[in-house]
N, CA and C of each residue as an Amber inpcrd file, in Angstrom:
protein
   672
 -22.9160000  -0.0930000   4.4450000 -21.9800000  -1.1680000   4.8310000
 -21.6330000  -1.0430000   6.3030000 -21.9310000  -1.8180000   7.0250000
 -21.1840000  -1.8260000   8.5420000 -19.8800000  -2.1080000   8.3620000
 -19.2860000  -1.6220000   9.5660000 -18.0680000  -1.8970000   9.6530000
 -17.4560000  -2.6240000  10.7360000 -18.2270000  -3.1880000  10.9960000
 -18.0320000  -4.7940000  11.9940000 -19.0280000  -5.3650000  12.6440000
 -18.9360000  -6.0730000  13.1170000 -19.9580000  -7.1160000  14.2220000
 -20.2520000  -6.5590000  15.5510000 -19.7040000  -5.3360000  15.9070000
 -19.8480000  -5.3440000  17.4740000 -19.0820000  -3.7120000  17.5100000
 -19.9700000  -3.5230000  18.8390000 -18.9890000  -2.2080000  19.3020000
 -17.6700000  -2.1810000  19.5760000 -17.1310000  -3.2060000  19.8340000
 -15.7480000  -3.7110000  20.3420000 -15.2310000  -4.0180000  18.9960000
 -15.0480000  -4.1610000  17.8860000 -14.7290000  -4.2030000  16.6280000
 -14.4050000  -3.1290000  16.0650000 -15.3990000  -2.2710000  16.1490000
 -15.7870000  -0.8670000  15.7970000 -15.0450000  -0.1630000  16.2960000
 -14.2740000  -0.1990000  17.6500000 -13.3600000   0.6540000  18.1710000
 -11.9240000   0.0800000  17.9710000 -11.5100000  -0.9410000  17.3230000
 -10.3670000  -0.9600000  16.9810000 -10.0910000  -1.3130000  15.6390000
  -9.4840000  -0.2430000  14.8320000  -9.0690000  -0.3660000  13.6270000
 -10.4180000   0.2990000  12.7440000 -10.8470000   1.3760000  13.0200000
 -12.1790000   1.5690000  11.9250000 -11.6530000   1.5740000  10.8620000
 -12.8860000   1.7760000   9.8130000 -12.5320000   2.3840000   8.0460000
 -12.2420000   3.8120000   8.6330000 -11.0450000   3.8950000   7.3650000
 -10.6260000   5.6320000   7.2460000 -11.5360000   6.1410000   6.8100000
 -11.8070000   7.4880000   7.4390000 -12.7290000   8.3130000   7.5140000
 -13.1950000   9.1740000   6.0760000 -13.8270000   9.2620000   5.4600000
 -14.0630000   9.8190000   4.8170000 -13.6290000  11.6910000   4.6520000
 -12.4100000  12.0790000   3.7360000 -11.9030000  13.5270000   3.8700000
 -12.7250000  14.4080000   3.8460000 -12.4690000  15.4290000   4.6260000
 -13.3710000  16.7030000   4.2630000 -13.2970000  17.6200000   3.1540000
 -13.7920000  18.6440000   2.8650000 -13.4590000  19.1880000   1.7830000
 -12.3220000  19.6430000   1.5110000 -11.4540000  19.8640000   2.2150000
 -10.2140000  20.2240000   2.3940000  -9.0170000  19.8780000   1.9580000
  -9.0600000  18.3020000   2.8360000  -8.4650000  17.0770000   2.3330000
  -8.9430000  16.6890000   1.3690000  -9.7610000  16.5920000   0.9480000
 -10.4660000  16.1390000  -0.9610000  -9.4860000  16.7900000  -1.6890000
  -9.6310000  18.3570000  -1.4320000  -9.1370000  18.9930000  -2.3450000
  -7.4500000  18.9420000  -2.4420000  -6.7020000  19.0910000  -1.3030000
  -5.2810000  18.5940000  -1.3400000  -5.2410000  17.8480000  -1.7370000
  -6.0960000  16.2650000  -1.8230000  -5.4190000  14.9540000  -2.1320000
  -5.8630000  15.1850000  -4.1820000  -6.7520000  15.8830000  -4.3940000
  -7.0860000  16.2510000  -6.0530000  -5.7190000  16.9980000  -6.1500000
  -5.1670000  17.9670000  -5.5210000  -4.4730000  18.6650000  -6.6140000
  -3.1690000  18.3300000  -6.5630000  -2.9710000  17.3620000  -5.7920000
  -1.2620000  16.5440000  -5.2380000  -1.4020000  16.1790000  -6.8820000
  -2.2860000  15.3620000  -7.0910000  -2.4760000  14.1700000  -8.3880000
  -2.7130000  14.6560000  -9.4580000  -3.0790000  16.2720000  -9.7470000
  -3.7420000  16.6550000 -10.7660000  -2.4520000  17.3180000 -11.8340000
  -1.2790000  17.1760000 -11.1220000  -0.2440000  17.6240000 -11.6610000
   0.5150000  16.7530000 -12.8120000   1.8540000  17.2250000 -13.1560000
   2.5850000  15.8480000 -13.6000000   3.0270000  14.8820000 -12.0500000
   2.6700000  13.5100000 -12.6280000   3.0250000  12.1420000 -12.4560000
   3.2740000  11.3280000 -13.1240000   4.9560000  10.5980000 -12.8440000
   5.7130000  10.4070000 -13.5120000   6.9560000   9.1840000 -13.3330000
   7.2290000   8.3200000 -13.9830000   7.9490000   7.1240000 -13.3910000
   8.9070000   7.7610000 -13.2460000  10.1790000   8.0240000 -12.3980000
  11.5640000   8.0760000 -12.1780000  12.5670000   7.4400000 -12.6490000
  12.3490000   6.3030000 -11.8930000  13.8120000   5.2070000 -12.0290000
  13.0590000   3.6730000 -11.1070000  13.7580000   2.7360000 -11.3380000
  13.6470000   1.8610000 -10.8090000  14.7890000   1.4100000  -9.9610000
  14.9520000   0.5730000  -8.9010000  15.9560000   0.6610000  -8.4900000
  16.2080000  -0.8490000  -7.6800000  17.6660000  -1.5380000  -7.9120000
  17.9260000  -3.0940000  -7.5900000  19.2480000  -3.0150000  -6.7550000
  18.9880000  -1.7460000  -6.3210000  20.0390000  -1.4990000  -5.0840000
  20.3130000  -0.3680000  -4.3770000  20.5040000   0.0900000  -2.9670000
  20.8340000   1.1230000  -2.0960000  21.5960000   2.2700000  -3.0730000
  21.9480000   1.9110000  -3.4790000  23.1000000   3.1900000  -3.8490000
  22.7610000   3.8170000  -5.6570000  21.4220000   3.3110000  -5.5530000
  20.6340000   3.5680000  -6.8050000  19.2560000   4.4800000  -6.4530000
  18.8400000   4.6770000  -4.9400000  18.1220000   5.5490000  -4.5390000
  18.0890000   6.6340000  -4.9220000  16.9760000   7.1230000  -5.6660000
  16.8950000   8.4830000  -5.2960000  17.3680000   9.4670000  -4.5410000
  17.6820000  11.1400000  -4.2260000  17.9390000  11.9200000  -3.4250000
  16.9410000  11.6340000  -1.8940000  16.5140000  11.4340000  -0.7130000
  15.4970000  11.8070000   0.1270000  15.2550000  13.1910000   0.2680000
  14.7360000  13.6680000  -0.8470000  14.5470000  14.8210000  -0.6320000
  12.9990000  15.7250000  -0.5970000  11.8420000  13.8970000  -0.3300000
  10.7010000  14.5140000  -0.7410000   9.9880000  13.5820000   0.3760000
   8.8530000  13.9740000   1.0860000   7.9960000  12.8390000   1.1910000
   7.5500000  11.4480000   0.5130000   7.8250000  10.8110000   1.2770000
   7.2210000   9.4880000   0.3430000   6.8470000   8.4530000   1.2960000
   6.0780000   7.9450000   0.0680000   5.0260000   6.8570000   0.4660000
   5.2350000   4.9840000  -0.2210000   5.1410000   4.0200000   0.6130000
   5.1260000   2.9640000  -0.3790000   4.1240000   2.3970000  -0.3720000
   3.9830000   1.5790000  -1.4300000   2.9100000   0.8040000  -1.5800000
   3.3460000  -1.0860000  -1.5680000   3.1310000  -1.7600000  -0.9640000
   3.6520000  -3.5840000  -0.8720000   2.1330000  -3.7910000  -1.0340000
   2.5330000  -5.4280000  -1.7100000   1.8460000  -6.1200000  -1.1640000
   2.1490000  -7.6420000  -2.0820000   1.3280000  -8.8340000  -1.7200000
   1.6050000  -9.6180000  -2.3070000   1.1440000  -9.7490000  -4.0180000
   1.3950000 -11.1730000  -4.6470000   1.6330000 -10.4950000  -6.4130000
   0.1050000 -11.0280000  -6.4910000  -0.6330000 -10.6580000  -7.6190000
  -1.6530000 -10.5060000  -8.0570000  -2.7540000  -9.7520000  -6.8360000
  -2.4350000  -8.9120000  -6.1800000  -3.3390000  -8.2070000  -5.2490000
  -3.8380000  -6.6980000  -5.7470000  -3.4640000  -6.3890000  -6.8630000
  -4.0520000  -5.5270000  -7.5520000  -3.2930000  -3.8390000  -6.9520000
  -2.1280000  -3.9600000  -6.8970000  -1.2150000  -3.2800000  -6.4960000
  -1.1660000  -2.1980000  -7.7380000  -0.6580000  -2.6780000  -8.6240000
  -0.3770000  -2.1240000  -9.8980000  -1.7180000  -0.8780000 -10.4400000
  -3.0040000  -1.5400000 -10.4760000  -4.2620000  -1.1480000 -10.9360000
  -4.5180000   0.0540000  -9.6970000  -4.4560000  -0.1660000  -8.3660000
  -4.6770000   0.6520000  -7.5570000  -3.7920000   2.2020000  -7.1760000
  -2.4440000   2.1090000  -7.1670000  -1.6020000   3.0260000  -7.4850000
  -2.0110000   3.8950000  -8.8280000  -2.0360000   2.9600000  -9.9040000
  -2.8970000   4.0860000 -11.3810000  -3.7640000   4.3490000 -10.8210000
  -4.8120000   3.9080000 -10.1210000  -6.2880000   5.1550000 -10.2410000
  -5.7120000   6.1150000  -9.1390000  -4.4790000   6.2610000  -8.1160000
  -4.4010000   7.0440000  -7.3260000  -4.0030000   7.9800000  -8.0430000
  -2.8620000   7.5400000  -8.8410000  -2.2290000   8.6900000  -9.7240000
  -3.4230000   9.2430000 -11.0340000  -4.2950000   9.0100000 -10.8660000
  -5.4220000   9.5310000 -12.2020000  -4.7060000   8.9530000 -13.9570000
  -4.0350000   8.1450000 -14.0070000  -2.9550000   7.8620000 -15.0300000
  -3.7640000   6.4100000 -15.4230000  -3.6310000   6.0020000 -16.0400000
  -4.0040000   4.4320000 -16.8540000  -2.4600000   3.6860000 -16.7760000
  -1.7670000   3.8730000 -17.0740000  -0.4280000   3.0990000 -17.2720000
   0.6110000   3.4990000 -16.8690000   0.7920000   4.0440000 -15.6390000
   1.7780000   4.5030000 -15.0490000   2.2940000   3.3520000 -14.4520000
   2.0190000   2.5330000 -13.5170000   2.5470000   1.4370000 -13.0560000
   2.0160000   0.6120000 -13.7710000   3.0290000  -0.8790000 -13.8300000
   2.5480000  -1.7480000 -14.7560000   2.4470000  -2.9610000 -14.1550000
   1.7180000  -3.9170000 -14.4390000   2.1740000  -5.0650000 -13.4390000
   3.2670000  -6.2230000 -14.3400000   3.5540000  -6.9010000 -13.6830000
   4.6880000  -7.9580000 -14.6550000   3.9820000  -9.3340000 -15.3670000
   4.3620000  -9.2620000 -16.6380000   3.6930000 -10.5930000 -17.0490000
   3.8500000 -11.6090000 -15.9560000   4.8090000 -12.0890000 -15.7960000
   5.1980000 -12.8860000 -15.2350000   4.9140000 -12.6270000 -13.1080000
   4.0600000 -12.6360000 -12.2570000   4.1780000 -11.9810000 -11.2990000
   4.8440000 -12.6560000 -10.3040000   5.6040000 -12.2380000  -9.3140000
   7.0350000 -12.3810000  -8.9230000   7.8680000 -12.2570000  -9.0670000
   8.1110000 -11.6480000 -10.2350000   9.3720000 -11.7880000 -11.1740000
   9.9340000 -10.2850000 -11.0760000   9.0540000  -9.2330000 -10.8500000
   9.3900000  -8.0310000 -10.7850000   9.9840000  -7.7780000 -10.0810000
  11.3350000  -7.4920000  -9.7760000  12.3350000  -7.2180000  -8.4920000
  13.2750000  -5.6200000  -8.2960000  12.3530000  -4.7800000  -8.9820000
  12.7590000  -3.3770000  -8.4840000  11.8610000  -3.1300000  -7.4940000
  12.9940000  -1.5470000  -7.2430000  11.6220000  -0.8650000  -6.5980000
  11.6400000   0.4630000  -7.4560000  10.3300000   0.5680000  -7.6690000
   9.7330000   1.8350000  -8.9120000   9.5750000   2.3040000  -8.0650000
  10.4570000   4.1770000  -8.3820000  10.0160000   5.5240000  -7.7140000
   9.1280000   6.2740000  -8.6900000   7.7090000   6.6770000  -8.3900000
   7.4040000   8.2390000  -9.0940000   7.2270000   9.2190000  -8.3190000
   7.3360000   9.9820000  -9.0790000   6.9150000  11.5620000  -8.9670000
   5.7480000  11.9970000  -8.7530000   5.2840000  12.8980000  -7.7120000
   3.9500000  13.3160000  -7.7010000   4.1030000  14.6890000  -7.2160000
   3.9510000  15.7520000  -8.3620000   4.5730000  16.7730000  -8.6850000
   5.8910000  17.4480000  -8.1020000   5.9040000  17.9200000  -7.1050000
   7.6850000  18.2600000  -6.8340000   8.0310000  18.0640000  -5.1630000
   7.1530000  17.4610000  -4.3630000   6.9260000  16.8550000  -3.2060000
   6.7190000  15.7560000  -2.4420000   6.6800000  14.6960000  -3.6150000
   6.2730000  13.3800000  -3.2080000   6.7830000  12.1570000  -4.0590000
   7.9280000  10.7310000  -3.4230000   7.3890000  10.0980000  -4.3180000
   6.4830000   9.0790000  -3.7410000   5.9500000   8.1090000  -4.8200000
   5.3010000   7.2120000  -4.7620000   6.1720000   6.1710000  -4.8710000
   6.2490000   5.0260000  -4.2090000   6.5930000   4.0820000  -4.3540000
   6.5100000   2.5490000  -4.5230000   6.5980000   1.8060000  -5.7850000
   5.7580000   0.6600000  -5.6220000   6.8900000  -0.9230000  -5.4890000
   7.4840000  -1.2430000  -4.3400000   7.4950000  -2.3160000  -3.8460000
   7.5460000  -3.9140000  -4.9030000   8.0650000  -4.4120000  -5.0070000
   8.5260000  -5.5170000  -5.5670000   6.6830000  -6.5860000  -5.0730000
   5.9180000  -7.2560000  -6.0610000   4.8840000  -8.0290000  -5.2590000
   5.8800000  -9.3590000  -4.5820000   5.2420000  -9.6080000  -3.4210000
   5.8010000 -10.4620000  -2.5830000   4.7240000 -11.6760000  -2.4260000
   5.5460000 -13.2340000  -2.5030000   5.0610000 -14.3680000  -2.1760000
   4.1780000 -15.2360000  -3.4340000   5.2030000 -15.1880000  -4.7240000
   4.5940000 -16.1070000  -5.4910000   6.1410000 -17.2840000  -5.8440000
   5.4290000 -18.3340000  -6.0030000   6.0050000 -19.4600000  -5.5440000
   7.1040000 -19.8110000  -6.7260000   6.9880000 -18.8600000  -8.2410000
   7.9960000 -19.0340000  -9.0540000   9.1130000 -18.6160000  -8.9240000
   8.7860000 -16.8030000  -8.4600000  10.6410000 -16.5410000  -7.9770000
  11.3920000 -17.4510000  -7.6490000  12.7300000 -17.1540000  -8.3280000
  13.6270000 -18.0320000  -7.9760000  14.2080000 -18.0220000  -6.5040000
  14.6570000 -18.8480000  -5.5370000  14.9350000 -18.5230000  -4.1450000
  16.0170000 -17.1920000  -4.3860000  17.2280000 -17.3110000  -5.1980000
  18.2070000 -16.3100000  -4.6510000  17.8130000 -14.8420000  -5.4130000
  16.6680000 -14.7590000  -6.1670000  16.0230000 -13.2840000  -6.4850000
  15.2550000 -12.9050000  -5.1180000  14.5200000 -14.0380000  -4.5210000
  13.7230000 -13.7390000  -3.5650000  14.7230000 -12.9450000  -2.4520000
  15.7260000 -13.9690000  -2.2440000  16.8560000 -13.6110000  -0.9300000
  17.1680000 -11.9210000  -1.0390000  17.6630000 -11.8320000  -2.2350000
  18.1700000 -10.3560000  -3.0260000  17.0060000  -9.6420000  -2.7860000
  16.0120000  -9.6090000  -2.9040000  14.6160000  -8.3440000  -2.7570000
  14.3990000  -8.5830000  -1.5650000  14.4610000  -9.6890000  -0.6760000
  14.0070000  -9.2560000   1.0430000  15.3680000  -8.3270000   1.5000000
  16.6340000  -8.9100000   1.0590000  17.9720000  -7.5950000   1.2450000
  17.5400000  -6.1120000   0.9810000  17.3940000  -6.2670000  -0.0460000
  17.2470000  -4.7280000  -0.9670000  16.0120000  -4.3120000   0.3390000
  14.9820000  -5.1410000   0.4260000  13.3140000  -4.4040000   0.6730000
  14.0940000  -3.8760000   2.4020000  14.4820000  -5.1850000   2.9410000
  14.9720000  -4.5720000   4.9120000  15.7010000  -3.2780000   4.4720000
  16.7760000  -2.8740000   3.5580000  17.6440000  -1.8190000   3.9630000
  16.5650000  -0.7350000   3.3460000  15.9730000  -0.5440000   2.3160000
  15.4060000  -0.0560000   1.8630000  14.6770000   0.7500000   3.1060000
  13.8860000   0.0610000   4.0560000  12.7210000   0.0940000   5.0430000
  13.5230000   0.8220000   6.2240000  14.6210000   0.3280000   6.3110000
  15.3900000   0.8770000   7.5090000  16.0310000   2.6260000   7.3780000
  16.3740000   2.6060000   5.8000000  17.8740000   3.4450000   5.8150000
  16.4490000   4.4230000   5.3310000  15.5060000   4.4510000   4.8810000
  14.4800000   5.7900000   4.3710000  14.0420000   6.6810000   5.7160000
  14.6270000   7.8250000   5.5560000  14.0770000   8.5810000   6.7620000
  12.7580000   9.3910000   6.5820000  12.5940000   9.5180000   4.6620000
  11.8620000  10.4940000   4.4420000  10.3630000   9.5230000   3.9980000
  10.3190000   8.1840000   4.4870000   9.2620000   7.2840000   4.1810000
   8.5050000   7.4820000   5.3830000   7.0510000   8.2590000   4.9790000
   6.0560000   8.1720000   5.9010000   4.9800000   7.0030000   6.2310000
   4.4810000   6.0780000   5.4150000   3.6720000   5.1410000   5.2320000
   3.5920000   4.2730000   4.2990000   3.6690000   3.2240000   4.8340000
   3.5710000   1.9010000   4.0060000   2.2080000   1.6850000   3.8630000
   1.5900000   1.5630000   2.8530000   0.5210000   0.8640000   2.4060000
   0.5550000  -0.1950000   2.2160000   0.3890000  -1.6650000   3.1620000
   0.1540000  -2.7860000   2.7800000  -1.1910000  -3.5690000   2.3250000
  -1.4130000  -3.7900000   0.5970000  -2.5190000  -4.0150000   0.2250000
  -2.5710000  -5.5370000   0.7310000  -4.4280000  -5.7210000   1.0880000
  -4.5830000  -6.9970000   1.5900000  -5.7450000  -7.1640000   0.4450000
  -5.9680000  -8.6820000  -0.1680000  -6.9180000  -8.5340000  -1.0580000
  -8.0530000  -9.0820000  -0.1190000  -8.9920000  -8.0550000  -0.8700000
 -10.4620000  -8.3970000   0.5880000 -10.9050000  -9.9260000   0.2060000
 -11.1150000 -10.6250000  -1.0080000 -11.3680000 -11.9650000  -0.7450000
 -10.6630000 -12.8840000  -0.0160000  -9.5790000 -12.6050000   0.4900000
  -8.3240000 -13.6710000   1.0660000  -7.8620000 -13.0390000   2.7600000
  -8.2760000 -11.8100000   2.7990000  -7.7410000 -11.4260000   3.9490000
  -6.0590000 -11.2500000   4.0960000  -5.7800000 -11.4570000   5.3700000
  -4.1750000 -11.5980000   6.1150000  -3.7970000 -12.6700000   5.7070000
  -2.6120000 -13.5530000   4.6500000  -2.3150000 -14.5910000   4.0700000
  -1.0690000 -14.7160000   5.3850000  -0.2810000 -15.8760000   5.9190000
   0.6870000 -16.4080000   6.3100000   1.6520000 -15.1700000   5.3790000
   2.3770000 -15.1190000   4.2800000   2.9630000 -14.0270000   3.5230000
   2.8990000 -12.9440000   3.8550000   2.0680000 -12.3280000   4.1240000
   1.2660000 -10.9230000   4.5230000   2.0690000 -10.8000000   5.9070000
   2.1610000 -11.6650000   6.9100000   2.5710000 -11.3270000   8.2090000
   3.6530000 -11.4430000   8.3050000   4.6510000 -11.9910000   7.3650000
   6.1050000 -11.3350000   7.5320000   6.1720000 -10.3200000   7.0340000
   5.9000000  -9.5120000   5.9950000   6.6520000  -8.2420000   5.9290000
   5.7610000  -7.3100000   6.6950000   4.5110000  -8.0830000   7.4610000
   3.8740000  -6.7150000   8.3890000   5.0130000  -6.8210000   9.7210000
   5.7450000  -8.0770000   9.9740000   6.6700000  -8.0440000  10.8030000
   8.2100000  -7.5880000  10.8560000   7.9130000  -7.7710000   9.5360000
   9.2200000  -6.6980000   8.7480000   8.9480000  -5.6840000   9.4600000
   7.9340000  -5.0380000   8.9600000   7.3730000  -3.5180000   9.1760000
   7.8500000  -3.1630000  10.6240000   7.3730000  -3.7320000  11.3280000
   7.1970000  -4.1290000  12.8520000   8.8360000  -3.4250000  13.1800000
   9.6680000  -4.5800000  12.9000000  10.7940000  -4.4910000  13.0870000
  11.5930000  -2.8610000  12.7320000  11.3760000  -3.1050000  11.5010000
  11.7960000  -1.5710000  10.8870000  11.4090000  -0.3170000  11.5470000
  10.1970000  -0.3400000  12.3660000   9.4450000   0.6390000  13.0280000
   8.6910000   1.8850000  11.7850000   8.7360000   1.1040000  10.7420000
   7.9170000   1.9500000   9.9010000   5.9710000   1.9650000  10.0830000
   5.4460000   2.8520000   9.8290000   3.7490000   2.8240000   9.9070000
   3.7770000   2.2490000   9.0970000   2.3440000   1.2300000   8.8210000
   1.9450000   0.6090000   7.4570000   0.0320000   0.7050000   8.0460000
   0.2630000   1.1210000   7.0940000  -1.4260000   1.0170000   7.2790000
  -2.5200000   0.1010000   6.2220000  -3.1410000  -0.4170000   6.6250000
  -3.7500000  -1.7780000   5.7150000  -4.8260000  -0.9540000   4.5870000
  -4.7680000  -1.6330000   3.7070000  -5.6660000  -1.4790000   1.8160000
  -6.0720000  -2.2200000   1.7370000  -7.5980000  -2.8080000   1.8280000
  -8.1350000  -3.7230000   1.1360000  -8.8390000  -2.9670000  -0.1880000
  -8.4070000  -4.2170000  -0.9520000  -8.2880000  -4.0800000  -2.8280000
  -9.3630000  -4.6780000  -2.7250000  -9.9620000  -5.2820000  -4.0550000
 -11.1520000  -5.3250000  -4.8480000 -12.2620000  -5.5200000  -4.2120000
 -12.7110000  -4.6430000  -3.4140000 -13.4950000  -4.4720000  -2.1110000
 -15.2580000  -4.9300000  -3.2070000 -14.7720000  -4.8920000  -4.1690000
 -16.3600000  -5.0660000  -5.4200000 -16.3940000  -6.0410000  -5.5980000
 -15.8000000  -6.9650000  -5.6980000 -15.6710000  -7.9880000  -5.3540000
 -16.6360000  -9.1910000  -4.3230000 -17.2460000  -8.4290000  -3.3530000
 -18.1330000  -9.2010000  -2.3470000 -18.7000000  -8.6680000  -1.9360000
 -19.9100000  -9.3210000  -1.3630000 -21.3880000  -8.7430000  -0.7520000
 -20.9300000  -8.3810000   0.6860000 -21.4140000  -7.6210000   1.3230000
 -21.3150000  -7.0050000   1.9960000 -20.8280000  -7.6470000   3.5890000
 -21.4650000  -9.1520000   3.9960000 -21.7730000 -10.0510000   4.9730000
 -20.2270000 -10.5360000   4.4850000 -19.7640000 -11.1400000   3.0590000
 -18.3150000 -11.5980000   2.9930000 -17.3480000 -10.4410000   3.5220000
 -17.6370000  -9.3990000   3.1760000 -16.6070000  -8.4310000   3.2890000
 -16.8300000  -7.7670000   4.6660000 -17.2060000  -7.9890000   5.4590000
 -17.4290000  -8.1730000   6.8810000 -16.6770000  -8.8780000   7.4300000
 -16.6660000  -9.4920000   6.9250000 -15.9640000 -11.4320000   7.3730000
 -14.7400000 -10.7950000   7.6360000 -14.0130000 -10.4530000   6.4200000
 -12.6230000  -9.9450000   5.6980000 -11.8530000  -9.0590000   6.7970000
 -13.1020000  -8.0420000   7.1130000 -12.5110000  -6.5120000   7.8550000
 -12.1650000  -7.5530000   9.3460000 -13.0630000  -8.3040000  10.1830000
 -12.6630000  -8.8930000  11.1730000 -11.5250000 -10.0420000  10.8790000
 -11.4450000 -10.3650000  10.3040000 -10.0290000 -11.1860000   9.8840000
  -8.8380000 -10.2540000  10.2820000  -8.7970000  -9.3060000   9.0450000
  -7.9370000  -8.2160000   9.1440000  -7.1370000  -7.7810000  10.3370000
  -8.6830000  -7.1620000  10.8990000  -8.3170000  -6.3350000  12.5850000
  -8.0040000  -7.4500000  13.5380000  -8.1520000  -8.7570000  13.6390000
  -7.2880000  -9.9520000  14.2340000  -6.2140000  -9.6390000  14.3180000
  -5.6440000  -9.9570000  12.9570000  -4.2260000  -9.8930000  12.6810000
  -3.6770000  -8.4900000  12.7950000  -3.9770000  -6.9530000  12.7980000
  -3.7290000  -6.1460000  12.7690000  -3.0220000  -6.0910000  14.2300000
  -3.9590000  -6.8500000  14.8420000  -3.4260000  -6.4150000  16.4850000
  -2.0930000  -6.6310000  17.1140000  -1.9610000  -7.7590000  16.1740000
  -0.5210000  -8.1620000  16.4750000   0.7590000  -7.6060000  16.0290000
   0.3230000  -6.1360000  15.4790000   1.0960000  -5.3260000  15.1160000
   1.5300000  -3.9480000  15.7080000   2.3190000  -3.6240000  15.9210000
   2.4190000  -2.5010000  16.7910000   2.9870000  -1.5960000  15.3640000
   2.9560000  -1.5160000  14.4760000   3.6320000  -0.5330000  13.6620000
   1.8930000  -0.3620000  12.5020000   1.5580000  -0.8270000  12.8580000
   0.0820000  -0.9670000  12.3310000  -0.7950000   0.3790000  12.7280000
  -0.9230000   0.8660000  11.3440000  -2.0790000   2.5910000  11.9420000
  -3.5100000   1.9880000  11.9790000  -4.0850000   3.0120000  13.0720000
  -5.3190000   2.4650000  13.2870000  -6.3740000   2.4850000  12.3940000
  -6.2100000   3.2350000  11.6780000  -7.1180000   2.8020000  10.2420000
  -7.0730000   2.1210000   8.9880000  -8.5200000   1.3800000   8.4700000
  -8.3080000   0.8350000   7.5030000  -8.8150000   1.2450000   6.1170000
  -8.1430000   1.2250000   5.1160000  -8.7850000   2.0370000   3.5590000
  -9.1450000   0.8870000   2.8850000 -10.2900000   1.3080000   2.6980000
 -11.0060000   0.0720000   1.2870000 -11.2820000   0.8630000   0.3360000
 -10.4610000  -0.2270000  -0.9420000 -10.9700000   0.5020000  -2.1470000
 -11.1520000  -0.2360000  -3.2230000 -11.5380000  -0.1360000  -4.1260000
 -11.0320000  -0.8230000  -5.3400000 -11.0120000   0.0880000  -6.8200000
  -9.6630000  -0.1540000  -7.4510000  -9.1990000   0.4100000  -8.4600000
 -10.8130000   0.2200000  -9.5310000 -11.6940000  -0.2190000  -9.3950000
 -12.2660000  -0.7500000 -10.8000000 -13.6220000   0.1500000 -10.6980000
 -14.0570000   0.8380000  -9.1800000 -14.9140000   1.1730000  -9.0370000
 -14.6180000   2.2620000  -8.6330000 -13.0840000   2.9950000  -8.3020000
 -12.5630000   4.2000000  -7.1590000 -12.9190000   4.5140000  -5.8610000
 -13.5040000   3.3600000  -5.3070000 -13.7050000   3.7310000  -4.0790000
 -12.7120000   3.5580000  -3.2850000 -12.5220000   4.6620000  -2.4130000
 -11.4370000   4.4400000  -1.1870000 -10.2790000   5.4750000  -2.2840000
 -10.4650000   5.8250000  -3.5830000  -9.1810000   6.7680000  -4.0120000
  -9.0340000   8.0090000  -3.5450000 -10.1860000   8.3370000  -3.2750000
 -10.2100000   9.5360000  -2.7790000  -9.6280000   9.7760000  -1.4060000
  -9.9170000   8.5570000  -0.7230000  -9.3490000   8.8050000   0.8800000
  -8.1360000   8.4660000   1.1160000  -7.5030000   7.9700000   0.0180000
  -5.8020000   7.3110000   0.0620000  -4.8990000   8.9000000  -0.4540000
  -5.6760000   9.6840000  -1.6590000  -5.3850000  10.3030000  -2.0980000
  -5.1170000  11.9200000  -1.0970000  -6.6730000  11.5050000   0.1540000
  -6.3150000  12.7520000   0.5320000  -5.8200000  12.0630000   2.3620000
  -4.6830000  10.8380000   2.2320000  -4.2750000  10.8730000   3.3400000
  -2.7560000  10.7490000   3.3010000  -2.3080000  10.7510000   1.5470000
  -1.0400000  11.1820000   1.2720000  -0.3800000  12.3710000   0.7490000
  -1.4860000  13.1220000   0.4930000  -1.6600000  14.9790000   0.4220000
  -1.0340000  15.3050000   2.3210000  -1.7110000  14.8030000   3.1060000
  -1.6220000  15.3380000   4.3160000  -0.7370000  14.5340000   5.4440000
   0.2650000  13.7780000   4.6080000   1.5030000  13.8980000   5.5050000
   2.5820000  14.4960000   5.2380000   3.2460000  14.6540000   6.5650000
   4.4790000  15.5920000   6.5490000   5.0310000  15.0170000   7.0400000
């Protein structure tokens, strides 16, 4: 698979690198432990302790958020997605053994939420983003058939604002031949640019095939 059109492509925003043995192995044994839902939470003062590294995961609803977090965690049904999508308005903490949580983000930008649930989860999501000191990286999943949606670039401007890292996920990367998903990665790194809270790498994966679990797995083993 190339990873863009041009040398000038190629130097901004590559695919994340493939871990070494090292990082393989940290990001296996983070996951190989208990993992475990916590709590859910529909307000500040329902947070957890900050007493661990953590990581979140956003993105918009049907982007395969839910499916991708389980194959990180090696679990089948640890996260769930909502019948109804939009409708889900916590934010789910787990456990990833006694150092980490995981965090999965309310899906954002489906047109049923009601406006004043919506109003209430962009509240909850800004303080959330601001007041976490112990949040190292946002994972914002982009689905590789659709790219950067209008949706997608407010909460990467959220991000922006907040001064949190977010680093981009393209999901069902199995999904398309190789020339579409080309297309996708230069879309992406467009819009990436206009981000200053944006890490320079990009993870492709998809939950259905595990590709890219391994490199998500061993690039949340190795922050501190």
């Amino acid at each position: 698979m190339t990873a863009g059109s041009g040398d000038k492509v190629q130097l901004t925003f590559p695919l994340a690198p493939e871990p070494d043995a090292i990082a393989r192995e940290a990001g296996r044994m983070l996951f190989a432990g208990e993992v475990a839902f916590l709590k859910g939470v529909v307000a500040m003062a329902g947070m957890p302790s900050a007493d661990r590294i953590e990581v979140c995961f956003a993105g918009r609803s049907n982007v395969g958020k839910s499916s991708l977090i389980n194959a990180v965690a090696g679990r089948r049904a640890l996260a769930r997605a909502s019948n109804t999508p939009g409708r889900t308005q916590e934010i789910n903490f787990f456990t990833a053994a006694d150092r980490h949580y995981l965090v999965d983000l309310p899906g954002y930008g489906f047109a049923e939420a009601p406006l004043p649930v919506v109003e209430r989860w962009q509240k909850l999501l800004k303080a959330y983003l601001a007041g976490r000191q112990t949040l190292r990286r946002t994972f914002v999943l982009i689905d590789a058939r659709h790219g950067v949606k209008e949706v997608d670039e407010e909460i990467l401007t959220l991000l922006d604002k907040s001064a949190v890292t977010f680093q981009a996920v393209l999901t069902k990367t199995d999904k398309l031949r190789e020339a579409a998903l080309d297309r996708t990665l230069d879309q992406v790194r467009g819009a990436l640019r206009k981000h200053p809270a944006a890490y320079p790498d990009i993870v492709m994966t998809s939950a259905q095939t595990g590709a890219g679990v391994e490199v998500l797995r061993a690039i949340i083993a190795g922050l501190e």
